[in-house]
DRENTORKOL-3810 file (N, C-alpha, C; in nm, 4 decimals):
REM DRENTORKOL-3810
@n.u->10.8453; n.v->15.2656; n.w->12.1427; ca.u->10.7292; ca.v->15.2272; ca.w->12.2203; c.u->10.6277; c.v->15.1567; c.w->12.1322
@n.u->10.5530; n.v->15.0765; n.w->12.1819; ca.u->10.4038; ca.v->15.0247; ca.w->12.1306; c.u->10.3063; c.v->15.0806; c.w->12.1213
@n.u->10.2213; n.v->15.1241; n.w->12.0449; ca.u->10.0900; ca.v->15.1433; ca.w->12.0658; c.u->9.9622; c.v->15.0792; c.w->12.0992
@n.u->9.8748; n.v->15.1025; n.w->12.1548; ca.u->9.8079; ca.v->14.9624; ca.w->12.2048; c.u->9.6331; c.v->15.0111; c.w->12.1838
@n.u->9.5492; n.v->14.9136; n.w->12.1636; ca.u->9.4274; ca.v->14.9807; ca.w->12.1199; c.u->9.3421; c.v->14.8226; c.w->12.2097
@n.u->9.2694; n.v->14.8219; n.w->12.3028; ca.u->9.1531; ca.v->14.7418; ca.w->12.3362; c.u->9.0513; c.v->14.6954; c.w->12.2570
@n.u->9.0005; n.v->14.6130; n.w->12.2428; ca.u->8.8810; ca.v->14.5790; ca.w->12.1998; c.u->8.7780; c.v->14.4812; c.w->12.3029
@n.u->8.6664; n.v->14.4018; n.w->12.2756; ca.u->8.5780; ca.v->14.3020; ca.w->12.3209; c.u->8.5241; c.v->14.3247; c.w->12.4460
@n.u->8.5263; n.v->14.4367; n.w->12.5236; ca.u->8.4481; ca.v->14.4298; ca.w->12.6097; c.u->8.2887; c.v->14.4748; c.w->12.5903
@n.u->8.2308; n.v->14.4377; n.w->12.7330; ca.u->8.0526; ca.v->14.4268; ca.w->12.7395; c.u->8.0419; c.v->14.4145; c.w->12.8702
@n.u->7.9133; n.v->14.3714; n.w->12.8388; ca.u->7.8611; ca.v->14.3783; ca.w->12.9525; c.u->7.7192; c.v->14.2662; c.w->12.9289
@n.u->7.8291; n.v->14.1356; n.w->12.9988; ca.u->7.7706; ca.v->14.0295; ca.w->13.0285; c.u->7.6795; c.v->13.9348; c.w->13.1362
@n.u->7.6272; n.v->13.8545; n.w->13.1565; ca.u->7.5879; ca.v->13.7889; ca.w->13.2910; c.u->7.6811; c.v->13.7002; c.w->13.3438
@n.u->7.7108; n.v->13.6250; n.w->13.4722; ca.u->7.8093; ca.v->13.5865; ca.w->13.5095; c.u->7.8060; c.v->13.4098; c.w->13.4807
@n.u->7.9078; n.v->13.3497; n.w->13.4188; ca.u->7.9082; ca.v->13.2312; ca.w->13.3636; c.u->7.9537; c.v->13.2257; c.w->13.2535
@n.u->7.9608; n.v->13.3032; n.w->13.1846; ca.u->7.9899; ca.v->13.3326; ca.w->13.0313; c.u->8.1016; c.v->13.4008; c.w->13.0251
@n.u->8.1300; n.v->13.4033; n.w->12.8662; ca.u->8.3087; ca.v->13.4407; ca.w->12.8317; c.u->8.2810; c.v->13.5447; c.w->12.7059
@n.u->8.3838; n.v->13.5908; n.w->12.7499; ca.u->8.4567; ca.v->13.7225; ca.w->12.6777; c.u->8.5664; c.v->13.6451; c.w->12.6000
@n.u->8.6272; n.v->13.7379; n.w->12.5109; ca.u->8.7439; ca.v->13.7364; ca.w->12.4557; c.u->8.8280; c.v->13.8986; c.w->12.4016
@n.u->8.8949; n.v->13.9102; n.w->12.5230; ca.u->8.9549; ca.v->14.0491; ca.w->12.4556; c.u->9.0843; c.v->14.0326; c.w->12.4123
@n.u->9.0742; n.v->14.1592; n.w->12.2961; ca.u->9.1981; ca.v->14.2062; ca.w->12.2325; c.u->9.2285; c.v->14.3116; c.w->12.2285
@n.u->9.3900; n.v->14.3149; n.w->12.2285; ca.u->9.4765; ca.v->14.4047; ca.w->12.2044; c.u->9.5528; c.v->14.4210; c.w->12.1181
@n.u->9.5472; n.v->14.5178; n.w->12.0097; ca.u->9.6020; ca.v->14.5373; ca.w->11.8350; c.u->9.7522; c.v->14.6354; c.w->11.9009
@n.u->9.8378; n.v->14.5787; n.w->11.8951; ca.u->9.9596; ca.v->14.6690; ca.w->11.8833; c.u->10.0113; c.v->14.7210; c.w->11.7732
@n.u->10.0377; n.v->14.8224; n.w->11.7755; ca.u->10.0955; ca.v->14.8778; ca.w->11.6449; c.u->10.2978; c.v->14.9097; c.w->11.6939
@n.u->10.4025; n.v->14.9459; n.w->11.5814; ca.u->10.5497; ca.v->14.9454; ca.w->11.6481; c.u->10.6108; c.v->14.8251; c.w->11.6328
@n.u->10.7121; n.v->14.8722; n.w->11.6046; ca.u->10.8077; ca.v->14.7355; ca.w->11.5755; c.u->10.8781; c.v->14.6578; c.w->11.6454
@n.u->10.8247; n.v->14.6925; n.w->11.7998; ca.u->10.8726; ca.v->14.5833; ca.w->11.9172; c.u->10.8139; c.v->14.5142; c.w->11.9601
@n.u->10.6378; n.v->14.5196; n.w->11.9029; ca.u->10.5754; ca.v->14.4159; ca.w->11.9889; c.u->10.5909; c.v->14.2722; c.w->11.9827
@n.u->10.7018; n.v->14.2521; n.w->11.8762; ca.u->10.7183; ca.v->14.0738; ca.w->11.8902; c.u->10.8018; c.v->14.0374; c.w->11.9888
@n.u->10.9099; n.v->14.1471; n.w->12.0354; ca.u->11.0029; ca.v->14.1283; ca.w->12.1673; c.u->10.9757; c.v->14.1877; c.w->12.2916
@n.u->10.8462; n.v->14.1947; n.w->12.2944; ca.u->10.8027; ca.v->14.2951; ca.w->12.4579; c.u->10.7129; c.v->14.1834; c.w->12.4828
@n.u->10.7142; n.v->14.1633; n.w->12.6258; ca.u->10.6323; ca.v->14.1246; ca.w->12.6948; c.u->10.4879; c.v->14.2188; c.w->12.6921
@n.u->10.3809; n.v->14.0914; n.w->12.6874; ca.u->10.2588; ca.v->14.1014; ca.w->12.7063; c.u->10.1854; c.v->14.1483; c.w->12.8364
@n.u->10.1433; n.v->14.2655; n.w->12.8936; ca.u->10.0233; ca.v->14.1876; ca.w->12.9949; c.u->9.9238; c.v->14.2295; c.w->12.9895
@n.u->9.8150; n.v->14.1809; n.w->13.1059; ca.u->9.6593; ca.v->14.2195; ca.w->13.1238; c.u->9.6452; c.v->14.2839; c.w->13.2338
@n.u->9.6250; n.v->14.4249; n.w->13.2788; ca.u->9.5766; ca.v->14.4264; ca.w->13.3692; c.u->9.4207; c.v->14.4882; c.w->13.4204
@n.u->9.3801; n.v->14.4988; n.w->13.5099; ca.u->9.2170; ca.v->14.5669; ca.w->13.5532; c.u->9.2204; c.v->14.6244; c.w->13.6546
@n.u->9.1074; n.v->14.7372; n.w->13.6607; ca.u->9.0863; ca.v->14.8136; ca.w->13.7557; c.u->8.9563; c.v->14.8505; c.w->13.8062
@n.u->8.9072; n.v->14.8564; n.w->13.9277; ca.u->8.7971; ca.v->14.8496; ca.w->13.9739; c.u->8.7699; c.v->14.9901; c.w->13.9890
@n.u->8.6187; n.v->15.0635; n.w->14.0172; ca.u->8.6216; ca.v->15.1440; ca.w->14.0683; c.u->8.6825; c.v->15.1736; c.w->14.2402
@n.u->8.7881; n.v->15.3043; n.w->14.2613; ca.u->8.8211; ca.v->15.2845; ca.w->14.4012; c.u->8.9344; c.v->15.2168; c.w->14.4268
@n.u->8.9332; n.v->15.1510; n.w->14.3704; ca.u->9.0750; ca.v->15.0451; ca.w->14.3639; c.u->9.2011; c.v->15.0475; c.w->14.2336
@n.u->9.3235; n.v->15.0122; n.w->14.3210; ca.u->9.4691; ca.v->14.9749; ca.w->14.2365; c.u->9.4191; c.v->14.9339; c.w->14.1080
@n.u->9.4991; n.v->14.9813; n.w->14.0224; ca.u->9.5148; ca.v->14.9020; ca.w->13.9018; c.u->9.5945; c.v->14.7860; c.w->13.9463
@n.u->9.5268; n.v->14.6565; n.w->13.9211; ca.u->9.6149; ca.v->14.5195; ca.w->13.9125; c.u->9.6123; c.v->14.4186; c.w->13.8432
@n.u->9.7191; n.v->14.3530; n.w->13.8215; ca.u->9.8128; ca.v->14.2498; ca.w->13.7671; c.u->9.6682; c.v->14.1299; c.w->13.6810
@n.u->9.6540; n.v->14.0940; n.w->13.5775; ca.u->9.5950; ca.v->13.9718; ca.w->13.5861; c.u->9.6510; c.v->13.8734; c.w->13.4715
@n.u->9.7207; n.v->13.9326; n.w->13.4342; ca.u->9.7874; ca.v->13.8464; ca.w->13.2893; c.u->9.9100; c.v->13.8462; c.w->13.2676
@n.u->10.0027; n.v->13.7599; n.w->13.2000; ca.u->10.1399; ca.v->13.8248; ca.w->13.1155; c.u->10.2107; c.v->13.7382; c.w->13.0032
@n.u->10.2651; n.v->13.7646; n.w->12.9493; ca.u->10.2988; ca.v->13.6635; ca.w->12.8920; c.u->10.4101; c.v->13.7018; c.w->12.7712
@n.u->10.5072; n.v->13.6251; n.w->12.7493; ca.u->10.6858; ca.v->13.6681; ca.w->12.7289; c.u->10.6446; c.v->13.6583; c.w->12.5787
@n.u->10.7537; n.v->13.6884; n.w->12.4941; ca.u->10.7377; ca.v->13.7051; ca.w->12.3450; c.u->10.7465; c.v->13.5776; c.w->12.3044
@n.u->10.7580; n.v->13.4987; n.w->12.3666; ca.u->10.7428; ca.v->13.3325; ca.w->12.3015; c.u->10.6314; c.v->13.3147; c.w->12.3031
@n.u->10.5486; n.v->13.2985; n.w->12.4553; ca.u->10.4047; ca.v->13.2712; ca.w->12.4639; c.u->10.4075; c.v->13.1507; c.w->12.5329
@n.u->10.5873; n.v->13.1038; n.w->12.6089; ca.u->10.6136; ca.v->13.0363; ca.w->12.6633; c.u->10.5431; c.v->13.0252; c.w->12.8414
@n.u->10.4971; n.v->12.9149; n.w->12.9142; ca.u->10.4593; ca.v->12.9900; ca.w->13.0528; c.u->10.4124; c.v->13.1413; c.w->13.1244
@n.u->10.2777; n.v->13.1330; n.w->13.0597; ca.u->10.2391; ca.v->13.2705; ca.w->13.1125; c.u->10.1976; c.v->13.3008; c.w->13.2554
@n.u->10.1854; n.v->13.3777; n.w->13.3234; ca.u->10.1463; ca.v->13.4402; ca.w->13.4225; c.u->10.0262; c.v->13.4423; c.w->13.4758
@n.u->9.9654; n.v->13.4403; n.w->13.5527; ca.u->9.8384; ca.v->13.4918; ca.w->13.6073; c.u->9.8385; c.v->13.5370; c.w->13.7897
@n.u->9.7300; n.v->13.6113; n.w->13.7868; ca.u->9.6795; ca.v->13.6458; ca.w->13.9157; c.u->9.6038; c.v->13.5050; c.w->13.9847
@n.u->9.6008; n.v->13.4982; n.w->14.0925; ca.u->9.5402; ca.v->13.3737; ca.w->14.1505; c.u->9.4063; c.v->13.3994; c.w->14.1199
@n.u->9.3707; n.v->13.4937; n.w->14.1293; ca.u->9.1992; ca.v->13.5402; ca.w->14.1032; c.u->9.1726; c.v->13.4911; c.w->13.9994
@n.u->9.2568; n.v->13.4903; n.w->13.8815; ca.u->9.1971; ca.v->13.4174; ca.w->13.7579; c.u->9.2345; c.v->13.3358; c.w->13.7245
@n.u->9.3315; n.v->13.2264; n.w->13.7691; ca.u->9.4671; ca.v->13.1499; ca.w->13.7088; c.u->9.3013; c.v->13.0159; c.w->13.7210
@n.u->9.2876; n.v->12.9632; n.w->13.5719; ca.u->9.2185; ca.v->12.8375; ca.w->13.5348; c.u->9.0993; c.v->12.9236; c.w->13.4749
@n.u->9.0932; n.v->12.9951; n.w->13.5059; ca.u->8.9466; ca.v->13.0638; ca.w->13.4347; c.u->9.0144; c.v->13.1384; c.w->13.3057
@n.u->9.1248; n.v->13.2397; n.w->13.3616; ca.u->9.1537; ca.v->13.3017; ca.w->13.1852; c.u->9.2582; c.v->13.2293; c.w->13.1412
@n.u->9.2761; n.v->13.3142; n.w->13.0088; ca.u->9.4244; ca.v->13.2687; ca.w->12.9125; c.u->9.4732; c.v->13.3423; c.w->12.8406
@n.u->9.5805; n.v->13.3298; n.w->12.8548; ca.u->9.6696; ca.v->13.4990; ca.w->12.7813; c.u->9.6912; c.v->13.4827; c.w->12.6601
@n.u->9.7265; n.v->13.4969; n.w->12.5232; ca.u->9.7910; ca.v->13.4317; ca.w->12.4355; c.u->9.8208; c.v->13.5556; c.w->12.3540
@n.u->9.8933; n.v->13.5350; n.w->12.2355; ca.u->9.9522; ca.v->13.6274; ca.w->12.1659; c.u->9.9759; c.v->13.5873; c.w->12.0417
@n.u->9.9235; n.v->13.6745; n.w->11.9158; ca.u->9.9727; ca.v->13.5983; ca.w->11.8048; c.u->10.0685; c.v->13.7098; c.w->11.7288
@n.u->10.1565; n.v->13.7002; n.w->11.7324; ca.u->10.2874; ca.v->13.8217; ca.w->11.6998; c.u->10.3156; c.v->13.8424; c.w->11.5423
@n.u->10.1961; n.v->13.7252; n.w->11.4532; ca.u->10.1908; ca.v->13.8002; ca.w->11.3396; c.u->10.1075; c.v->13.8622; c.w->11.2940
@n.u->10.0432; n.v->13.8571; n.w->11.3940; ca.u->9.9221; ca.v->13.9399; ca.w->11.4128; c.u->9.9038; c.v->14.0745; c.w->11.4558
@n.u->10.0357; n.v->14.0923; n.w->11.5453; ca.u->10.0470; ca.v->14.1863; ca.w->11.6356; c.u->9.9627; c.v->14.2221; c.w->11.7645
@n.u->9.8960; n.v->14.0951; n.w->11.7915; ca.u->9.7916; ca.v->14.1061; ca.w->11.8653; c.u->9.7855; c.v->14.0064; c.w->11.9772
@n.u->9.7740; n.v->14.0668; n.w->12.1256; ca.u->9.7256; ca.v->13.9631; ca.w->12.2438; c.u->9.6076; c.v->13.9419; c.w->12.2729
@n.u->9.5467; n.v->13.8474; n.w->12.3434; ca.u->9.3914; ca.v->13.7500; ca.w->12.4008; c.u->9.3985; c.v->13.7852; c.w->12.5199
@n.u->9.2709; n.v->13.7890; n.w->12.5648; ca.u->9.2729; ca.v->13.7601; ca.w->12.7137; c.u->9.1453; c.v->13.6389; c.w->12.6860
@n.u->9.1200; n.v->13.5467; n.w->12.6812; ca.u->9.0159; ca.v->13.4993; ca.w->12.6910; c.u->8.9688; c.v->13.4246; c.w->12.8324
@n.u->8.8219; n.v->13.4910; n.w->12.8605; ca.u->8.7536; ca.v->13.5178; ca.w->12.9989; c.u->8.6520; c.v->13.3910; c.w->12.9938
@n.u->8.6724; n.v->13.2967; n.w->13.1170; ca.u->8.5466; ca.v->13.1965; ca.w->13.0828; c.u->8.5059; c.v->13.2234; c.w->13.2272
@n.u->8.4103; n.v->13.2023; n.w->13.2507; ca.u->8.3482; ca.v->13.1282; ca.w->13.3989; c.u->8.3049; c.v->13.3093; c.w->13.5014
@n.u->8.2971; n.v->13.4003; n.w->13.3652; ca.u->8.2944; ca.v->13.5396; ca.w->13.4528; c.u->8.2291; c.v->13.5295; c.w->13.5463
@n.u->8.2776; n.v->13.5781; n.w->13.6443; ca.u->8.2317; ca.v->13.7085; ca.w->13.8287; c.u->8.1694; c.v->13.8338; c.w->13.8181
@n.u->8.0899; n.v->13.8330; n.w->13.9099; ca.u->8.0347; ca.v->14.0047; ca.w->13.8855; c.u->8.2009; c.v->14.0484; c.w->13.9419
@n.u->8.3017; n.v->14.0135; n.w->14.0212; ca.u->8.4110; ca.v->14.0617; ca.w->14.0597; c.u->8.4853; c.v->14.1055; c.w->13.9893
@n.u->8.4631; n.v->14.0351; n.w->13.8662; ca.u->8.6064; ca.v->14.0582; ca.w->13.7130; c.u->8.5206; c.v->14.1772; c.w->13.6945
@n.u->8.4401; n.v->14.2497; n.w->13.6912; ca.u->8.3837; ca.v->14.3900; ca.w->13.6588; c.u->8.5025; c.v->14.4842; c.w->13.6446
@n.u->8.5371; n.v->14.5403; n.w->13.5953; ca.u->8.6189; ca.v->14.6175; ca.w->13.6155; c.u->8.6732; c.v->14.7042; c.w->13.4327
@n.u->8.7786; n.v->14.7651; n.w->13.3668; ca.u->8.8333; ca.v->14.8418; ca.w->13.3307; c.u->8.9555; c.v->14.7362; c.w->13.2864
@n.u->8.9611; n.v->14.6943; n.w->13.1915; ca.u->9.0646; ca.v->14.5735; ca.w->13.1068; c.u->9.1672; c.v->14.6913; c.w->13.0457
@n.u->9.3254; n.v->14.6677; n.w->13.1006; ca.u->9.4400; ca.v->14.7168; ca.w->13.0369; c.u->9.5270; c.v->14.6217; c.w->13.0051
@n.u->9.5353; n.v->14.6764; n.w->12.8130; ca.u->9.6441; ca.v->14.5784; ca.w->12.7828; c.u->9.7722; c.v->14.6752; c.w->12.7873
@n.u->9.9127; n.v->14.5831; n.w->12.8323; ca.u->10.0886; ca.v->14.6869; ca.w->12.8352; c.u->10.1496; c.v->14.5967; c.w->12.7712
@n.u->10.2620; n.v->14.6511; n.w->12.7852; ca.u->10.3983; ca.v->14.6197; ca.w->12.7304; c.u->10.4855; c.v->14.6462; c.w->12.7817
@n.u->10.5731; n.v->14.5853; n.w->12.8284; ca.u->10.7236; ca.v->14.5981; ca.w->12.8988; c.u->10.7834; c.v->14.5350; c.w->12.8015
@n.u->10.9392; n.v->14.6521; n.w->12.7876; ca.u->11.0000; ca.v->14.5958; ca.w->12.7227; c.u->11.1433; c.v->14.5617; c.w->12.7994
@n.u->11.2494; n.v->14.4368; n.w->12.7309; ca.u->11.3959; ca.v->14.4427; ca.w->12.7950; c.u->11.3507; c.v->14.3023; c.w->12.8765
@n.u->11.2459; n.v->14.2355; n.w->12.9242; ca.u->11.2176; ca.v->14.1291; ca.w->13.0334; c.u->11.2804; c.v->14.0131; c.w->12.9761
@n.u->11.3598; n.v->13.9510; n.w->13.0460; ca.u->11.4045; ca.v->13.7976; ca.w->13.0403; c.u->11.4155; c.v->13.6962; c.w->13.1820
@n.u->11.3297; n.v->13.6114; n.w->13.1503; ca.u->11.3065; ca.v->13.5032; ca.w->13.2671; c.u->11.1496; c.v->13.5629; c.w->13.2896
@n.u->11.1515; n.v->13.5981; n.w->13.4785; ca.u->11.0362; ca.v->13.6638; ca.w->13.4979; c.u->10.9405; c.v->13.7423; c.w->13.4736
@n.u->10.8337; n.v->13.7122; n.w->13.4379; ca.u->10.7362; ca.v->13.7969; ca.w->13.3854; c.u->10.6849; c.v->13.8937; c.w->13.4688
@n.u->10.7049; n.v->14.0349; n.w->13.4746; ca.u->10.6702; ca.v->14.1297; ca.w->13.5634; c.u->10.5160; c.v->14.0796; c.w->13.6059
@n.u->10.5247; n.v->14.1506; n.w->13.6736; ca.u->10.3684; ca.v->14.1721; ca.w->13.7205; c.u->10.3494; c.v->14.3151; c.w->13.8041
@n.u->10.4160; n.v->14.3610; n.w->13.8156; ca.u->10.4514; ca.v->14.5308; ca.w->13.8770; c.u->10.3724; c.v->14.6147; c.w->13.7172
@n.u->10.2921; n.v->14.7047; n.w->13.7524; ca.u->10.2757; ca.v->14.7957; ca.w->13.6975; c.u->10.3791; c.v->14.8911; c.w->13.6271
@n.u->10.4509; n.v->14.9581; n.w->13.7305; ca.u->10.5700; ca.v->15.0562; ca.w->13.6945; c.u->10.6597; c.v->14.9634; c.w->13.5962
@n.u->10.6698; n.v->14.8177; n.w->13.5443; ca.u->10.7048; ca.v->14.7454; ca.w->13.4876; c.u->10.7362; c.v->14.7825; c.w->13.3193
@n.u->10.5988; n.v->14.8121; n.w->13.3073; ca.u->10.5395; ca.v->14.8477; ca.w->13.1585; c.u->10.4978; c.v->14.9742; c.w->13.1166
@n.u->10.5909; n.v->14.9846; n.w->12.9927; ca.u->10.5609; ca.v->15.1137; ca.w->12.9585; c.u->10.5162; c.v->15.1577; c.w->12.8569
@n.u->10.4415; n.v->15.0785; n.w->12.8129; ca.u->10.3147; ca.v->15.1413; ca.w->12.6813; c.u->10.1867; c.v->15.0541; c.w->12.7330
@n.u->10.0825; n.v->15.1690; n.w->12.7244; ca.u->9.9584; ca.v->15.1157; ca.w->12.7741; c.u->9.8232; c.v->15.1146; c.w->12.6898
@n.u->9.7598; n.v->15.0759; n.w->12.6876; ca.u->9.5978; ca.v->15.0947; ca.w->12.5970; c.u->9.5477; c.v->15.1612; c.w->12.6956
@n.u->9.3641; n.v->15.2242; n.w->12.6466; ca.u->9.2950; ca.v->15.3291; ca.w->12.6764; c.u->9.2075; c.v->15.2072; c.w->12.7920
@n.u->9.1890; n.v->15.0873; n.w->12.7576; ca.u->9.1429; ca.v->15.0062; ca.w->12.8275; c.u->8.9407; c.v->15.0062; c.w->12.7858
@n.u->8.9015; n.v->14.8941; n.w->12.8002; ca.u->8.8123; ca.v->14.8447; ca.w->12.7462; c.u->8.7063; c.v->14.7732; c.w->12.8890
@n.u->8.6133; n.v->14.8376; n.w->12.8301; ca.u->8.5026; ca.v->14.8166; ca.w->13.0284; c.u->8.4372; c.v->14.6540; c.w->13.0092
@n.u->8.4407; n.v->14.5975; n.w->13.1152; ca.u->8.3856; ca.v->14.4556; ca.w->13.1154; c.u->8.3257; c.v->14.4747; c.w->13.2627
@n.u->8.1694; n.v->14.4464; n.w->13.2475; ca.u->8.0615; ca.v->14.4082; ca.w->13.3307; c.u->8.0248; c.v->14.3405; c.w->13.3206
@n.u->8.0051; n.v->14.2478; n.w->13.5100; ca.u->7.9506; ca.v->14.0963; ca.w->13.4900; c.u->7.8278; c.v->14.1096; c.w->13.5858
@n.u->7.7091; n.v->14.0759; n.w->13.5521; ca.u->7.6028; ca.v->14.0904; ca.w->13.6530; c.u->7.5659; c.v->13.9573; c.w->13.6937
@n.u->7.5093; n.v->13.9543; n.w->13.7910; ca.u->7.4591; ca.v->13.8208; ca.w->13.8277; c.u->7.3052; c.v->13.8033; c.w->13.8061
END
């Protein structure tokens, strides 16, 4: 398994960008898929990122697809989410995972991934 640790969240006004990270520790994170996901108060944990051990065609939720960007630097051991154009809506509870075994499609299912971070709070006010 991976270990996974959050960083960069706040609590910003809406227009402005974030940049979060996720430090993996384990010797699979160069062959596991990446993702992002968030959670609101009240609400599903869901889908907003992903991205394959290449860093080839990543994923997004329609909610964010042109505003964020996933990226990964695997000698780093570490994935991006970088946030531009924030919503008080993106408010929410930032989780970085890992699925491992994926070829072709990039999950986007939760039950997908099975190492998770503690997750990192991002507030957007208007």
């Amino acid at each position: 398994q991976v270990q996974l640790v959050e960083s960069g969240g706040g609590l910003v006004q809406a227009g402005v960008s974030l940049r979060l990270s996720c430090a993996a520790s384990g010797h699979s994170f160069s062959s596991s898929v990446m993702g992002w996901f968030r959670q609101s108060p009240g609400k599903e944990r869901e889908f907003v990122a992903a991205i394959s051990w290449s860093g080839d065609s990543p994923a997004y939720a329609d909610s964010v697809k042109g505003r964020f960007t996933i990226s990964r630097d695997n000698a780093k051991n570490t994935v991006y989410l970088q946030m531009n154009s924030l919503k008080p809506e993106d408010t929410a509870v930032y989780f970085c995972a890992a699925a491992q075994g994926y070829v072709g499609v990039l999950p986007r299912g939760r039950t997908s991934y099975d190492s998770w971070g503690q997750g990192t709070q991002v507030t957007v006010f208007s």
